[in-house]
KEKOLLUM-23617 format. One record per residue (C-alpha): residue number from 1; x, y, z. Coordinates in nm, 4 decimals, m for minus. Layout:
BEGIN
gulum = NUM&east = X&north = Y&up = Z;
...
This chain:
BEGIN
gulum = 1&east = 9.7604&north = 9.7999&up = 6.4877;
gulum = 2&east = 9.5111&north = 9.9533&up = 6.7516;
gulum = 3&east = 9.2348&north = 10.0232&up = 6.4686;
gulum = 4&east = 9.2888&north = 9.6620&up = 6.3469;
gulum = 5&east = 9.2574&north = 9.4828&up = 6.7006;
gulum = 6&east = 8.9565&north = 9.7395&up = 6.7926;
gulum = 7&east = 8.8076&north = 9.5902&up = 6.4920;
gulum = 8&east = 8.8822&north = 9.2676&up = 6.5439;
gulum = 9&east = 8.7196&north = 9.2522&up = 6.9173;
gulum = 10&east = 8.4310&north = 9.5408&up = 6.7983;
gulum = 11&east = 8.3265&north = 9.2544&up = 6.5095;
gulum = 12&east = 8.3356&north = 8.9415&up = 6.7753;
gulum = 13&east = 7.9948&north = 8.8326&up = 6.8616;
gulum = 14&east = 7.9665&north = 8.8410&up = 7.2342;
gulum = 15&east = 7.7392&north = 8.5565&up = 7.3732;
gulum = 16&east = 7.8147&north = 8.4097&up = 7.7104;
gulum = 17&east = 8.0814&north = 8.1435&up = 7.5215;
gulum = 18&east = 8.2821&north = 8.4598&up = 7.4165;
gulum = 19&east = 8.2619&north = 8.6272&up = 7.7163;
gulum = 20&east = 8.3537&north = 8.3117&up = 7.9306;
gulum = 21&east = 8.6844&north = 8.2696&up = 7.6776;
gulum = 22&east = 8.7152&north = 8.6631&up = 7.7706;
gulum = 23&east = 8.7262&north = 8.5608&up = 8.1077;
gulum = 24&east = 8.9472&north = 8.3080&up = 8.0870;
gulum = 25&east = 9.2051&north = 8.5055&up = 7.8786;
gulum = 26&east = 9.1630&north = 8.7890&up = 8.1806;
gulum = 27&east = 9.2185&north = 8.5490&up = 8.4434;
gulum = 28&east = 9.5679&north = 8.3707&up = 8.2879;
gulum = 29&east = 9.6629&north = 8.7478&up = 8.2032;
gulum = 30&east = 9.6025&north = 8.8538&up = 8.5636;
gulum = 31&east = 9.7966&north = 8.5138&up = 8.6875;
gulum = 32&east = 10.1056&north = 8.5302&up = 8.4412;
gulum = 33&east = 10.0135&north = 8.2302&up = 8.2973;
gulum = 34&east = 9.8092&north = 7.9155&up = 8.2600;
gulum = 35&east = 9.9632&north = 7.7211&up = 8.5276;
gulum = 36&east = 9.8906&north = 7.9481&up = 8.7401;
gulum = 37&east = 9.5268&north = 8.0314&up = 8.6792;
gulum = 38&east = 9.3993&north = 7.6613&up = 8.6943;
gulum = 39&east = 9.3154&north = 7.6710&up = 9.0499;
gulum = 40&east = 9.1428&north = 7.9923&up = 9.0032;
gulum = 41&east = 8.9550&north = 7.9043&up = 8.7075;
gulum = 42&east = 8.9199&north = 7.5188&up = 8.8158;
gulum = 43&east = 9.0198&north = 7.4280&up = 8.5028;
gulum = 44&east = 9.3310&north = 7.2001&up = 8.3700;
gulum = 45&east = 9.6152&north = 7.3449&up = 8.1660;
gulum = 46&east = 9.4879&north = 7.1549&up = 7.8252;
gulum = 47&east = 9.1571&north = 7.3275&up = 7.9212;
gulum = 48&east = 9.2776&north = 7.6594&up = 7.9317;
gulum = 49&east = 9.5369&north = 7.6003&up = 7.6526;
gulum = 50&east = 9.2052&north = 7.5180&up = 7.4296;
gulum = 51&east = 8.9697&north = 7.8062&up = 7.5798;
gulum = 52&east = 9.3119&north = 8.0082&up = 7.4368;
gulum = 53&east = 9.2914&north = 7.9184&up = 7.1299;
gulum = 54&east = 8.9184&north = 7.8790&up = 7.0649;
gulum = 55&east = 8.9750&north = 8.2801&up = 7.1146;
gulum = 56&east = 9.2439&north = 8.3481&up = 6.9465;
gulum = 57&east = 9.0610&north = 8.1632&up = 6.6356;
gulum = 58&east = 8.7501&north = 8.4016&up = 6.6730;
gulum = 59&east = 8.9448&north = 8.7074&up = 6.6986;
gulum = 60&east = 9.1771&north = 8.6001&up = 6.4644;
gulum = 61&east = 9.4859&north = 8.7421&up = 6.6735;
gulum = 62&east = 9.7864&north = 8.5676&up = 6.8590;
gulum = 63&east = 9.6936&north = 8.6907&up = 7.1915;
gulum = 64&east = 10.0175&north = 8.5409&up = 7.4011;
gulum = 65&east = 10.3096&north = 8.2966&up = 7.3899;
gulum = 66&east = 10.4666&north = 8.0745&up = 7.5922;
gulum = 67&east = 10.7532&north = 7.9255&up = 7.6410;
gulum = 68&east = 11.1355&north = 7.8521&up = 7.8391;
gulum = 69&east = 11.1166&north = 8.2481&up = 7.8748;
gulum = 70&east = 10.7413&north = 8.2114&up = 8.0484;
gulum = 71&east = 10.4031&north = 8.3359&up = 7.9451;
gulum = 72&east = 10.4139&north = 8.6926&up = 7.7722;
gulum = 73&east = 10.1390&north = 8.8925&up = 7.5773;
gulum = 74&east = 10.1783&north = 8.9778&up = 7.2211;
gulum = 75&east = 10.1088&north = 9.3621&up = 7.1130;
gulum = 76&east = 9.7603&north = 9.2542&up = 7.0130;
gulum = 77&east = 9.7336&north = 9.0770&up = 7.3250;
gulum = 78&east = 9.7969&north = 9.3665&up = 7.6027;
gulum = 79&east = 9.5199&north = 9.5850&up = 7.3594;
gulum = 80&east = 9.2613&north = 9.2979&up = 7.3789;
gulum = 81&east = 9.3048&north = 9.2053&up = 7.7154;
gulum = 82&east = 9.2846&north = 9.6018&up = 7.7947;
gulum = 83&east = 8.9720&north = 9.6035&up = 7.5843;
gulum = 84&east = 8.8483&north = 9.3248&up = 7.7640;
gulum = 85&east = 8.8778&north = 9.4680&up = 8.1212;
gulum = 86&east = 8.6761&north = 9.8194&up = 7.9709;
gulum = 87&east = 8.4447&north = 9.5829&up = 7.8510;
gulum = 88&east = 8.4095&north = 9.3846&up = 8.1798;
gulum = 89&east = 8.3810&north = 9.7434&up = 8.3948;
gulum = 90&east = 8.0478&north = 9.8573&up = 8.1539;
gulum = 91&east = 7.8819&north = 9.5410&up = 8.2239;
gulum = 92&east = 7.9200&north = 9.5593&up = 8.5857;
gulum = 93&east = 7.8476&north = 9.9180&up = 8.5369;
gulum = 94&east = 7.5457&north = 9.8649&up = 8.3828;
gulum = 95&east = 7.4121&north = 9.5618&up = 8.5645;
gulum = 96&east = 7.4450&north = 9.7324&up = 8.9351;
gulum = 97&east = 7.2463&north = 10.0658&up = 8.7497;
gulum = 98&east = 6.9871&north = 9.8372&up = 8.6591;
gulum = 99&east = 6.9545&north = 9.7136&up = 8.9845;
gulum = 100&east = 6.9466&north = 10.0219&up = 9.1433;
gulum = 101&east = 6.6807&north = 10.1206&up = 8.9107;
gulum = 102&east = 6.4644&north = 9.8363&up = 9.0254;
gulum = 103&east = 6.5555&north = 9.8873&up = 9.4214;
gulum = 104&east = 6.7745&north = 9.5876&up = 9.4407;
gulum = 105&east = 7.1427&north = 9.4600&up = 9.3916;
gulum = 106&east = 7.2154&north = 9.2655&up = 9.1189;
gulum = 107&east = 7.5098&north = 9.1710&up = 8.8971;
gulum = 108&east = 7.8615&north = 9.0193&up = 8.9815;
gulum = 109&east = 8.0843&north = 9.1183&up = 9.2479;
gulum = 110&east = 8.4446&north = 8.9699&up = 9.2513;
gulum = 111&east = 8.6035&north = 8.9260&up = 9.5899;
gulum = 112&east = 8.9714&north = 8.8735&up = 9.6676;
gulum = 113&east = 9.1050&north = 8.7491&up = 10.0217;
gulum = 114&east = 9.4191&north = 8.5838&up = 10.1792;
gulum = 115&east = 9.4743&north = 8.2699&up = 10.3178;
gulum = 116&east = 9.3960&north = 8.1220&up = 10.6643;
gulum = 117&east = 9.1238&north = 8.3453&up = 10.7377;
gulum = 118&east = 8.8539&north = 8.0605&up = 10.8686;
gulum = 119&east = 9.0517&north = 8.0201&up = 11.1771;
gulum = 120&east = 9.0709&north = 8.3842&up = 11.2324;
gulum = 121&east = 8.8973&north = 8.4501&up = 11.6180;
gulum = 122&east = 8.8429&north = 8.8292&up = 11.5595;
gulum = 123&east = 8.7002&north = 8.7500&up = 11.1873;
gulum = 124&east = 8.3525&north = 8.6087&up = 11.1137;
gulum = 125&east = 8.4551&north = 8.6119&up = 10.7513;
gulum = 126&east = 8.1156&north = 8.3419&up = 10.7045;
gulum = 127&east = 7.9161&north = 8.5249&up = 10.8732;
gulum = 128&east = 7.9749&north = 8.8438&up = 10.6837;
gulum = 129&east = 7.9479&north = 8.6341&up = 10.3731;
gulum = 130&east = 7.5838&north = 8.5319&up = 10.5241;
gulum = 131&east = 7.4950&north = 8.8771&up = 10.5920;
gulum = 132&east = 7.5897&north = 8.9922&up = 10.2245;
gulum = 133&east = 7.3582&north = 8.6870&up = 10.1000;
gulum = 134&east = 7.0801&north = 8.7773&up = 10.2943;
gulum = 135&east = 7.0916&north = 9.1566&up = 10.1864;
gulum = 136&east = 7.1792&north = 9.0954&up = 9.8294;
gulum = 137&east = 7.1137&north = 8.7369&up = 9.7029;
gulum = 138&east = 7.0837&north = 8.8087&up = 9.3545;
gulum = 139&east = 7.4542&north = 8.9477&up = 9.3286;
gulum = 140&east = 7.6653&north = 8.6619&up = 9.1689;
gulum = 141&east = 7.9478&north = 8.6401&up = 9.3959;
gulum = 142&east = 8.2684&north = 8.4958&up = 9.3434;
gulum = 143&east = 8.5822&north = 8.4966&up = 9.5827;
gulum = 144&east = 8.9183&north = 8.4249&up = 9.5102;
gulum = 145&east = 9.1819&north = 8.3457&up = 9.7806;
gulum = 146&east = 9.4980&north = 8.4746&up = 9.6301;
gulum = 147&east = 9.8675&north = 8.5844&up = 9.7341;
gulum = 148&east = 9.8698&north = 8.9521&up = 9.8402;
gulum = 149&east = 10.0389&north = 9.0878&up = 9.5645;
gulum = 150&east = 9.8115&north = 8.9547&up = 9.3222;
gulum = 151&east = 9.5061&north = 9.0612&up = 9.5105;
gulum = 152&east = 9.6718&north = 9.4075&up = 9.4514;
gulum = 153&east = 9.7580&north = 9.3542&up = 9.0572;
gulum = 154&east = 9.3585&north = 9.2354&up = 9.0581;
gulum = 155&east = 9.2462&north = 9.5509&up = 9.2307;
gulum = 156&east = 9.4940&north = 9.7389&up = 8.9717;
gulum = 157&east = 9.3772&north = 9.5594&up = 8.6708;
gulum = 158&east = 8.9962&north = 9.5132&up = 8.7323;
gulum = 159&east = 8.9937&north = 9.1002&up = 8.8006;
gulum = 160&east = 8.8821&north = 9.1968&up = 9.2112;
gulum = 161&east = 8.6182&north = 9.4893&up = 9.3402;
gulum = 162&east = 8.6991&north = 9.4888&up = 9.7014;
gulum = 163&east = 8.9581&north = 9.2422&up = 9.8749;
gulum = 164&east = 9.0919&north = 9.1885&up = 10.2216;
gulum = 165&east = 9.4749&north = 9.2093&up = 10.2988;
gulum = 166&east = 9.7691&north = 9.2583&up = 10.5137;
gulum = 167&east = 9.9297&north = 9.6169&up = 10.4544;
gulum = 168&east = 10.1317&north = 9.5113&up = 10.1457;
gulum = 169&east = 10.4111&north = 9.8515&up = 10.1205;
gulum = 170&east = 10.1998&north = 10.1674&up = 10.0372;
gulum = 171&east = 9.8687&north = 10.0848&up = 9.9061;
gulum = 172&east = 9.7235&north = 10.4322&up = 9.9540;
gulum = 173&east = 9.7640&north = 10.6352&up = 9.6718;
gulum = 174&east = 9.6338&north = 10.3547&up = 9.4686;
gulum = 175&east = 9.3341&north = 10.2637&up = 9.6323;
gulum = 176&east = 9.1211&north = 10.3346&up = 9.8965;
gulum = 177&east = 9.1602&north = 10.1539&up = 10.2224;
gulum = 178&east = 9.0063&north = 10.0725&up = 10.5368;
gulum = 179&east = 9.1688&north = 9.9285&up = 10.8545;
gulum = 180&east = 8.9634&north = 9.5905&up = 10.9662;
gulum = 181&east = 9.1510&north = 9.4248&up = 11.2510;
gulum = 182&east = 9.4873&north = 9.2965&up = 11.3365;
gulum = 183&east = 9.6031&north = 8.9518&up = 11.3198;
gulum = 184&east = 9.8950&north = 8.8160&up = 11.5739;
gulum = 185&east = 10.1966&north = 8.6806&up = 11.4303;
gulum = 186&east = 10.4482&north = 8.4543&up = 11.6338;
gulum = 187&east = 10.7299&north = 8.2138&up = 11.5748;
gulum = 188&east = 10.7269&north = 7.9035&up = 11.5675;
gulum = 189&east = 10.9308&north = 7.5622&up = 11.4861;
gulum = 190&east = 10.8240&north = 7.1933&up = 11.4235;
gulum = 191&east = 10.9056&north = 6.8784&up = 11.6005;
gulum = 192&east = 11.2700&north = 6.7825&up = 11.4278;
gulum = 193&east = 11.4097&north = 7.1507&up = 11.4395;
gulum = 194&east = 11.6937&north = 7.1824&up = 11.7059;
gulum = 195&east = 11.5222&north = 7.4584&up = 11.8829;
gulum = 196&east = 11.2161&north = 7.2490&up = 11.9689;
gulum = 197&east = 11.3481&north = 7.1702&up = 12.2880;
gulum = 198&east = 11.5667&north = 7.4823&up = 12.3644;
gulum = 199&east = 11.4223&north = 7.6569&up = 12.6245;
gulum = 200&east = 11.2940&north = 8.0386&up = 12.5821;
gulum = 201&east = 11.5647&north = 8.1718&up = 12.8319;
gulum = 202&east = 11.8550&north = 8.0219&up = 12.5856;
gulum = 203&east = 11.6849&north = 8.1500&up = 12.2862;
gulum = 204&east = 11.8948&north = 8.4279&up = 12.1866;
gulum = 205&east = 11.8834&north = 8.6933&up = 11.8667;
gulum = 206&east = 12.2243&north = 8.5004&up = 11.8007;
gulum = 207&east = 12.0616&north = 8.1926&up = 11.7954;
gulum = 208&east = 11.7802&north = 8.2987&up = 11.6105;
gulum = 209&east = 11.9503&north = 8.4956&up = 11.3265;
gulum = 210&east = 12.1834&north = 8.1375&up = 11.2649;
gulum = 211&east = 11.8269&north = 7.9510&up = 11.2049;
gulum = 212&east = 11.7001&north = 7.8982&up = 10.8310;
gulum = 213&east = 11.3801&north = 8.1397&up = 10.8224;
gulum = 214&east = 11.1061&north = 8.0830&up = 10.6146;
gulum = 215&east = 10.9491&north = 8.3951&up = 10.4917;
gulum = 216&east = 10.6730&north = 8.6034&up = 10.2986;
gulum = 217&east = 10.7306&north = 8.6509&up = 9.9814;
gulum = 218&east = 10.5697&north = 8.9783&up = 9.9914;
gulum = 219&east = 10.7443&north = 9.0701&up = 10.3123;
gulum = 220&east = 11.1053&north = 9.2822&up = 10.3223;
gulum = 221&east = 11.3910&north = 9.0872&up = 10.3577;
gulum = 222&east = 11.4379&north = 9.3489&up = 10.7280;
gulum = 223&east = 11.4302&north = 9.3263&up = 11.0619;
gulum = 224&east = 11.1585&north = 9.1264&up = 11.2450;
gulum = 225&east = 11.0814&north = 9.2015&up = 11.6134;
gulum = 226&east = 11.5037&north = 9.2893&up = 11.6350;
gulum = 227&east = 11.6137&north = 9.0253&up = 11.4329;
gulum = 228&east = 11.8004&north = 8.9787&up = 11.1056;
gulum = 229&east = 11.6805&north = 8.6563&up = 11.0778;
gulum = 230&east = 11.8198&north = 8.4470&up = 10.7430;
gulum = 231&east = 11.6379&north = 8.3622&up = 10.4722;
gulum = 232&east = 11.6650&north = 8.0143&up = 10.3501;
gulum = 233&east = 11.2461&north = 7.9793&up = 10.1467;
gulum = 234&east = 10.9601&north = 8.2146&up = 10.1042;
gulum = 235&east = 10.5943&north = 8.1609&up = 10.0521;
gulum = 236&east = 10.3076&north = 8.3921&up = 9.9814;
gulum = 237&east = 10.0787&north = 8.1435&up = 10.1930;
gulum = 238&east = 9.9941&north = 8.0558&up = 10.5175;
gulum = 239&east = 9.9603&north = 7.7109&up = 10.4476;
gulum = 240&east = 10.3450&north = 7.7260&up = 10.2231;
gulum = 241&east = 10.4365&north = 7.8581&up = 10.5634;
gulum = 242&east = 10.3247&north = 7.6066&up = 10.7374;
gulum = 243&east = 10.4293&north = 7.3078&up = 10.5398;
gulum = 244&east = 10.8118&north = 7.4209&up = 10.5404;
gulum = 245&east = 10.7545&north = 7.4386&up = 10.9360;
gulum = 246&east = 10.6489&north = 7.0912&up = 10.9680;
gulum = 247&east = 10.9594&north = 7.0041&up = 10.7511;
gulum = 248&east = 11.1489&north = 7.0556&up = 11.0667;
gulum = 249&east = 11.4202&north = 7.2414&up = 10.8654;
gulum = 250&east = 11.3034&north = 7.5832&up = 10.9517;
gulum = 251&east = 11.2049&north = 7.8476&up = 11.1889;
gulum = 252&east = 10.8701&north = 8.1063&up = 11.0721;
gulum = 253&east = 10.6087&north = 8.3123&up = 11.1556;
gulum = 254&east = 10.2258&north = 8.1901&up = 11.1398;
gulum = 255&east = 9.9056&north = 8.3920&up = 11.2540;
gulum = 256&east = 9.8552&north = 8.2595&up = 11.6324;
gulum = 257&east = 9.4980&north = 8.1303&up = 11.5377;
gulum = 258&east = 9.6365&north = 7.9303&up = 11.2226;
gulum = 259&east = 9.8738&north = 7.7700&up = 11.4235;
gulum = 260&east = 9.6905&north = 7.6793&up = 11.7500;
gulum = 261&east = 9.5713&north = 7.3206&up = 11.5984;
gulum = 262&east = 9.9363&north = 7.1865&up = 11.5917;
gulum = 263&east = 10.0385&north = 7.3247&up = 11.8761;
gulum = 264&east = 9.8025&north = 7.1783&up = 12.0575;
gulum = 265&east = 9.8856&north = 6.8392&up = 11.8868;
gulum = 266&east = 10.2557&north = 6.8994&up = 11.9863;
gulum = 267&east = 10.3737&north = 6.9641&up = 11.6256;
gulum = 268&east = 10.4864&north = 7.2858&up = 11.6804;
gulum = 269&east = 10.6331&north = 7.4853&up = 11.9769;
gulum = 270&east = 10.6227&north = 7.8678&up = 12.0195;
gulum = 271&east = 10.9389&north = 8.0346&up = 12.0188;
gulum = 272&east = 11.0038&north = 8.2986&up = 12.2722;
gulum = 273&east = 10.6595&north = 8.4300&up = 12.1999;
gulum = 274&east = 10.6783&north = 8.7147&up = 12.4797;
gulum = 275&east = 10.9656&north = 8.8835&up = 12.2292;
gulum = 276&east = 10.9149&north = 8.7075&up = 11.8485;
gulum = 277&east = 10.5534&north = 8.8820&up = 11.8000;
gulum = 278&east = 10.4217&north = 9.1405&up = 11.6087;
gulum = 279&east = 10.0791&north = 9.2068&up = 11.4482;
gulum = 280&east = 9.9966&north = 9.2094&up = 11.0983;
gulum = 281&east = 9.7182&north = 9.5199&up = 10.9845;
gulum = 282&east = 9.4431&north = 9.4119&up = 10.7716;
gulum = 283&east = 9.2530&north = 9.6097&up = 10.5162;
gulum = 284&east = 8.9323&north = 9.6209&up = 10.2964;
gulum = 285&east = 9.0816&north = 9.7832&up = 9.9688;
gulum = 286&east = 8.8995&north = 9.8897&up = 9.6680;
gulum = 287&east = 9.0353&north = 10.0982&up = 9.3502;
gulum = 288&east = 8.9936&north = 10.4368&up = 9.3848;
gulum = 289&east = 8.6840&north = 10.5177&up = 9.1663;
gulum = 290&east = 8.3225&north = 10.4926&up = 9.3821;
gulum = 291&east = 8.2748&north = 10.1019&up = 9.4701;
gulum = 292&east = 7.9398&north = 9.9562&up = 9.3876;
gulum = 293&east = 7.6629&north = 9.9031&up = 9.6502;
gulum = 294&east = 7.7581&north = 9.5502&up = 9.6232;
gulum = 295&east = 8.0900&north = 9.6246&up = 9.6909;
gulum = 296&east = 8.0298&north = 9.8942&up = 9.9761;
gulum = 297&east = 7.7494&north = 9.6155&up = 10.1346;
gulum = 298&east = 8.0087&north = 9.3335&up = 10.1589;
gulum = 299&east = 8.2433&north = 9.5695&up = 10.2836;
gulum = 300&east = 8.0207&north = 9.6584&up = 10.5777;
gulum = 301&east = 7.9307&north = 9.3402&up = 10.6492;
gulum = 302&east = 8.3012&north = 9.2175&up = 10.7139;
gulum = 303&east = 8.3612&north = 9.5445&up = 10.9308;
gulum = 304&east = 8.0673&north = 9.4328&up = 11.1279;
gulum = 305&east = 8.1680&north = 9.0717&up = 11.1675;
gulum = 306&east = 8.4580&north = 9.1952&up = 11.3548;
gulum = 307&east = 8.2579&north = 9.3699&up = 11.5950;
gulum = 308&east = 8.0138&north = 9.1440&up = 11.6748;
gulum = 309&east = 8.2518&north = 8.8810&up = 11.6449;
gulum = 310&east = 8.4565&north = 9.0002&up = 11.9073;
């Protein structure tokens, strides 16, 4: 079966329509399905349900089904979209060679960050994304805000060159990382919650761990800051965060920048921020093997923007 797919993908002719179908196979691979990779690709379902196909026609292969059991890879689909990933690396490969043969940067360089970074105070994220413009403006860059987990099974499977993240578990012997900064995290309820008005002093761990807590979904289900608090919904965003906090049904933690806005506005109160804080470590993260210069300049421009910034 490996000789007959090799043949199958060696014999398709690859123009930019088949290597933008490549991509989009890649991209619902890396997401787990279409649903999930319309926001990334900016495309509908039907869309992507037709890019599918036109492939699958060309290659002449069922590359995945889908169904009440979810979206799953045939055989000949994990070989092609393994194929496809070898083929992506060599063209990246051999546009950044080029461009180092002609002095510049060139090629694509694919970017992966979290959430709720544009009201980060110790991150110029825009202004490293300037700098890397002005020092390479003929890289093609494109950036993908995604849930930390998949920024890691990107970095795994080829979809991302370099992302930025919170400390996920152990990311070390899988790729190489960099500490950036470190972004505050503190509790907070909405307007409707009955702690809104409780004061700090009467705020106790009891109190707390009888609260329904909205969580990370990448997080441990431990203790946070001495409390076993009880998990009721998890999010991989910010923003999810945020929008079950406003609900006024439960209690959460939010980076202090994200959430100064509505507490300002009086939508959401601090909750005995002087104990319920802790700081989240962010990295730059690349796989293992030597980045690109395109990769290694955007990487020092989002170190610097952190110390200028600050």
């Amino acid at each position: 079966m490996i000789n007959k797919v090799r043949h199958r993908v060696l014999n398709l002719s690859l123009g930019d329509a088949e290597l933008r179908l490549l991509r989009v196979f890649a991209s619902v691979v890396q997401y787990g399905g279409f649903s999930s990779a319309q926001t990334a690709l900016g495309m509908t379902q039907a869309t992507i349900s037709t890019h599918m196909r036109h492939l699958e026609d060309r290659l002449g292969l069922r590359l995945c089904s889908r169904g009440r059991s979810g979206f799953l890879l045939t055989d000949e689909g994990r070989l092609v979209y393994e194929a496809t990933l070898e083929l992506f690396g060599s063209l990246e490969k051999f546009q950044s060679r080029v461009g180092e043969a002609q002095g510049e940067l060139t090629g694509s360089l694919a970017f992966g960050t979290v959430d709720a970074m544009i009201t980060n105070r110790d991150l110029d994220l825009q202004g490293a994304l300037a700098a890397f413009h002005r020092q390479a403006p003929r890289v093609h860059l494109e950036i993908d805000v995604a849930a930390p987990q998949l920024l890691q099974q990107g970095l795994l499977s080829g979809g991302y060159q370099i992302v930025l993240m919170p400390s996920v578990g152990s990311v070390t012997p899988h790729f190489r990382t960099r500490p950036v900064f470190s972004e505050v995290q503190k509790l907070y309820c909405a307007q409707g919650h009955p702690l809104f008005g409780v004061a700090d002093t009467a705020i106790t761990t009891e109190l707390l761990e009888a609260q329904s807590f909205a969580g990370r979904t990448y997080m441990l289900n431990e203790t946070i800051c001495g409390v076993n608090f009880r998990w009721a919904a998890a999010t991989p965003h910010m923003e999810g965060t945020l929008l079950l906090l406003l609900s006024g049904a439960y209690i959460g933690f939010l980076p202090d920048h994200y959430a100064e806005e509505w507490v300002r506005s009086g939508r959401l109160r601090l909750l005995a921020p002087e104990r319920m804080t802790f700081e989240d470590l962010f990295h730059i993260a690349h796989p293992r093997n030597k980045p690109s210069r395109a990769a290694e300049t955007l990487a020092r421009a989002i170190v610097d923007s952190v110390r200028t910034h600050r």
